[in-house]
N, C-alpha and C positions, 0 to 999 in steps of 0.2 A: 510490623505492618502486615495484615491481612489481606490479600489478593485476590480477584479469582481473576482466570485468565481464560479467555474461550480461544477456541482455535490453536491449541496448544500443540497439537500432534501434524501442525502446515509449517512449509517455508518458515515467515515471520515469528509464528508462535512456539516453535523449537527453538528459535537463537533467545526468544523473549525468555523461557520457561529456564534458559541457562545462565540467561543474564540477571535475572531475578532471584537468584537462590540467594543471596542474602535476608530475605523475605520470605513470609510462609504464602505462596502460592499455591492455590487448586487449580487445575486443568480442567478445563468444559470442552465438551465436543457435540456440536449439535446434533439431536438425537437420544442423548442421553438425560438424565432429570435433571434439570436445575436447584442446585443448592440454597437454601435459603442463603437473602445478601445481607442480613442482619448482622450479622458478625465479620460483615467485610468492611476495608476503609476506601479498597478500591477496586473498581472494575476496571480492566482492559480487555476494551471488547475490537480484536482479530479477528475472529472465527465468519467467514462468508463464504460464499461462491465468488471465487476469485478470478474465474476466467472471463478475460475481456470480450472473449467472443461466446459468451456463452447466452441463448437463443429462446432457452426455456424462461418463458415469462412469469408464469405461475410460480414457478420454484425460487425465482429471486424476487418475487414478491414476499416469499413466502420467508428464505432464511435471509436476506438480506436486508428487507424493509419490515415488515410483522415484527419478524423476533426481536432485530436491533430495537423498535420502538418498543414493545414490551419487557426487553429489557431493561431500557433507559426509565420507563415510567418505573418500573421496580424499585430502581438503583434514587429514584428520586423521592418516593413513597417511607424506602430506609435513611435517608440522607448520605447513601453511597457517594462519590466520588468515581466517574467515569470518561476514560479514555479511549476513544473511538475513531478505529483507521479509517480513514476515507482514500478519496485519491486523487489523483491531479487531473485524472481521465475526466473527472466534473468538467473541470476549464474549457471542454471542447478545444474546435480546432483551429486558435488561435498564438498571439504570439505576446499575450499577456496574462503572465500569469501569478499578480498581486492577489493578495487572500481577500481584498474588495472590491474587487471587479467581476463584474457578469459574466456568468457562470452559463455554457452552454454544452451539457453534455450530450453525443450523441447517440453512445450504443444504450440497451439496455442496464448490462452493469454499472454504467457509468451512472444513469438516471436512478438506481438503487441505490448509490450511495448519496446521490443530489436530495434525494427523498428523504433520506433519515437528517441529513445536516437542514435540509426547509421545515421540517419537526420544530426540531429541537430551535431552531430560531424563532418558531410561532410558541413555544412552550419551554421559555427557560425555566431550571431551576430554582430554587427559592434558598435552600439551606444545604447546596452541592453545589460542587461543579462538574462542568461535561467540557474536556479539551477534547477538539477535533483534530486531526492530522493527516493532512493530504498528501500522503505517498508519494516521490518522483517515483522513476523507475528504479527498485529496489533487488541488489542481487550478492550475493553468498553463499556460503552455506546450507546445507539442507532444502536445494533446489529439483534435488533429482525427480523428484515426483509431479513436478508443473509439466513435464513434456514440451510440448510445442510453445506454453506459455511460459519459458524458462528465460530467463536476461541473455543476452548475447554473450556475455561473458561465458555462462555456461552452457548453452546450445556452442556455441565455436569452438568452446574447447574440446565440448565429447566429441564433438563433429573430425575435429583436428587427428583426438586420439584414433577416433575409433575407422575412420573413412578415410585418415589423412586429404579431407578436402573439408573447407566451408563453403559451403551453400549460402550464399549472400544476395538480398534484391536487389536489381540495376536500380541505379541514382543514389546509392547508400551511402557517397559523399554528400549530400543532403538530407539523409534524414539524421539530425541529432535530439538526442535526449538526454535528460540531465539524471547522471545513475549516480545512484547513492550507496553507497553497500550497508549489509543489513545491522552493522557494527554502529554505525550513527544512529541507523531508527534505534537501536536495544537503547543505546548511550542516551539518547532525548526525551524516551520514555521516561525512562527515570528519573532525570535532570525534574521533568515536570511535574514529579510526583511530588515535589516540592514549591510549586509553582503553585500559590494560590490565588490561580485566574482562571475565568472560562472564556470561550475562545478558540478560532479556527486558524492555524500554525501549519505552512510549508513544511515539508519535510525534505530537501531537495539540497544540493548542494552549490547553486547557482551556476552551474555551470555545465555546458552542454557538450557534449561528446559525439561524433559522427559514428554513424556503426560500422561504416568503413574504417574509421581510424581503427574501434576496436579487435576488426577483424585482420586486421594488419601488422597488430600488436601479436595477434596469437598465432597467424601464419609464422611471422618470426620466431616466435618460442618453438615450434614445432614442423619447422622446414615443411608445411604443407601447402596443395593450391588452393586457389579459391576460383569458385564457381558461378555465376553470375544468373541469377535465375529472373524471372516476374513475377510480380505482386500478385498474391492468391487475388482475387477479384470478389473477394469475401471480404478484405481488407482495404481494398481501394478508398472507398467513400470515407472510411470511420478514421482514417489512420492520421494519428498524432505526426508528423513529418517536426516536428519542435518541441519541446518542452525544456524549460529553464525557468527555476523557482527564483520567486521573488523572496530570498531570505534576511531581509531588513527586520521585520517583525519576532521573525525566530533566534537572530541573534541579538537585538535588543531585550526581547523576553530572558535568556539564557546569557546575557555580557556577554558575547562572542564576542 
């Protein structure tokens, strides 16, 4: 099976690019030439602007909505086969989060990826499919380079090592989100590569975790204190305080 993988050299697409070596995979990195998709069976297309708070409008017009759509029309032109992350940040800031219910996202990134998934719903395929995949919060491995947009798990722990203190926001016994680590995303990609349906699929693990718990967990491993700080005010309006996937569909798709 023939692959190309964009975003190969982030987070996600370094666990993907190692989980996939049973397969002959290319590595795309935006910026670089596009390889013709003729000789491929499948796309998976990673590769974004992955910061949630990130401002520039033009630019995630640019690689997040453009490209994905000119890719997709590509990949349907060849009769590719394409898998394409989304994210749960669509759902807005609510506390239902089934794959058919109204979708309100609020930052920019979020509405980037809202835009390529209302594409593809106004222009399905004809002789391909395109699975969608809404990211819960995703964390493991090869995070060091997200900085400030890193999982909890990994901001607490360098924080742990390196400051012996976590910096935590007041009421983080309330805010929970549903982490998934990045070993399930690698593990469902593939599972789907065999899945011949198109279709929009949780990627979440239904279950919601406080970020207090998790900082609790890691003060433990690491005899450190913890710090109680306020919400940047950048963050106030936009912020997720819930997410918990609705994964009925993903494990009926997959016999879980």
């Amino acid at each position: 099976m023939n692959i190309l993988l964009t975003g190969h050299k982030g987070f996600i697409g370094q666990n993907l690019f190692l989980g996939l070596k049973q397969y002959n995979v290319v590595g795309y990195e935006w910026g670089s030439i596009l390889p013709s998709l003729k000789d491929f069976d499948w796309v998976i297309h990673v590769g974004a602007i992955s910061s949630t708070t990130e401002k520039n409008i033009e630019q995630l017009k640019l690689q997040n909505i453009d490209f994905s759509i000119d890719l997709y029309e590509n990949c349907v032109y060849n009769n590719v086969n394409m898998q394409f992350a989304s994210s749960a940040s669509v759902y807005g800031l609510t506390s239902s989060f089934d794959e058919n219910c109204i979708c309100d996202p609020k930052t920019p990134y979020a509405k980037s990826k809202y835009a390529f998934e209302q594409f593809v719903q106004k222009h399905p395929p004809k002789n391909s499919l395109i699975q969608i995949f809404r990211y819960f919060n995703v964390h493991g491995p090869f995070e060091d380079h997200k900085k400030n947009q890193a999982s909890p798990y990994h901001s607490f722990t360098q924080q742990a090592k390196e400051q012996k203190k976590i910096k935590l926001f007041k009421n983080s016994e309330n805010y929970l989100r549903d982490f998934v680590h990045v070993n399930l995303i690698v593990s469902w990609h593939k599972k789907f590569l065999e899945v011949k349906e198109s279709g929009i699929w949780n990627f979440g693990t239904g279950i919601a975790t406080s970020f207090y718990t998790i900082a609790k967990e890691i003060q433990s491993k690491y005899n450190c204190e913890i710090e109680y700080i306020d919400m940047p005010n950048e963050l106030l309006n936009n912020y997720q305080t819930f997410t918990k996937a609705n994964v009925e569909k993903l494990n009926r798709t997959l016999h879980e």
